[in-house]
Residue, then its C-alpha position, 0 to 999 in steps of 0.5 A: x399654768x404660771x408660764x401661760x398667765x405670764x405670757x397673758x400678763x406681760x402681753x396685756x401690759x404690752x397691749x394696754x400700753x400700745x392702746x394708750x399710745x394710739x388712743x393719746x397720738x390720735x386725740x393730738x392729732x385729730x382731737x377730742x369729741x369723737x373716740x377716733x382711737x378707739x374705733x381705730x384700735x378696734x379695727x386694728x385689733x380685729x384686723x391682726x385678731x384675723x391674721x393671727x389665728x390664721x398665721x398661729x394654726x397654719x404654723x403650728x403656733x398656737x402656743x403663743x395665742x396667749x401671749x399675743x391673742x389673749x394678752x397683747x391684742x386683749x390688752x390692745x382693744x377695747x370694747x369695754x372703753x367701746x361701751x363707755x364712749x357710746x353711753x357717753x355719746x348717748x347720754x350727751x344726746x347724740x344718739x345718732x353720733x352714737x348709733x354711728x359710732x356703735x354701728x361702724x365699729x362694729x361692722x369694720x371691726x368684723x370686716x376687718x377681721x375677715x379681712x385679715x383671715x382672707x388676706x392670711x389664707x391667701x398669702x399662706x395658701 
């Protein structure tokens, strides 16, 4: 148990780390007024959510899902910072930007996890 919580532990530090890393690198160079990085690590971190749950159960992995599922792409995406941003559009009075912005992060999000499982049963088939 201690050993899995590590694992969860040390992956979330890793994760949160990359979303900032992502979050700060886009804001600098698209800018502020839209959450682009969050919409784009939502996308990545459904993406990669696809491939491994592929890759970890077709290679007998699943000892690391919580290392790298739970914890680094736990950490990674961020749904509750989803939320915030499209109350903060809402509230701003850009409820169309926000409606956009809840239903395109959504939507990719899912397709690019399916995406990521399609393109992993392919590869691995």
């Amino acid at each position: 148990m201690m050993i899995t919580l590590f694992q969860v532990a040390l992956g979330g530090a890793l994760g949160a780390s990359a979303r900032y890393l992502t979050n700060t690198a886009v804001m600098r160079w698209i800018g502020p007024g839209f959450p682009y990085g969050t919409v784009l690590v939502n996308i990545v971190g459904s993406f990669l959510m696809g491939v491994l749950v592929v890759s970890l159960a077709h290679k007998g992995g699943m000892r690391y899902a919580p290392l790298l599922m739970t914890g680094l792409l736990g950490g990674f995406t961020t749904f509750s910072a989803f939320s915030l941003d499209a109350f903060t559009l809402w509230e701003r009075g850009q409820e169309a930007l926000a409606g956009a912005y809840v239903f395109g992060s959504v939507i990719v999000s899912i397709a690019a996890l399916i995406a990521g499982i399609l393109t992993m049963r392919g590869i691995l088939a």
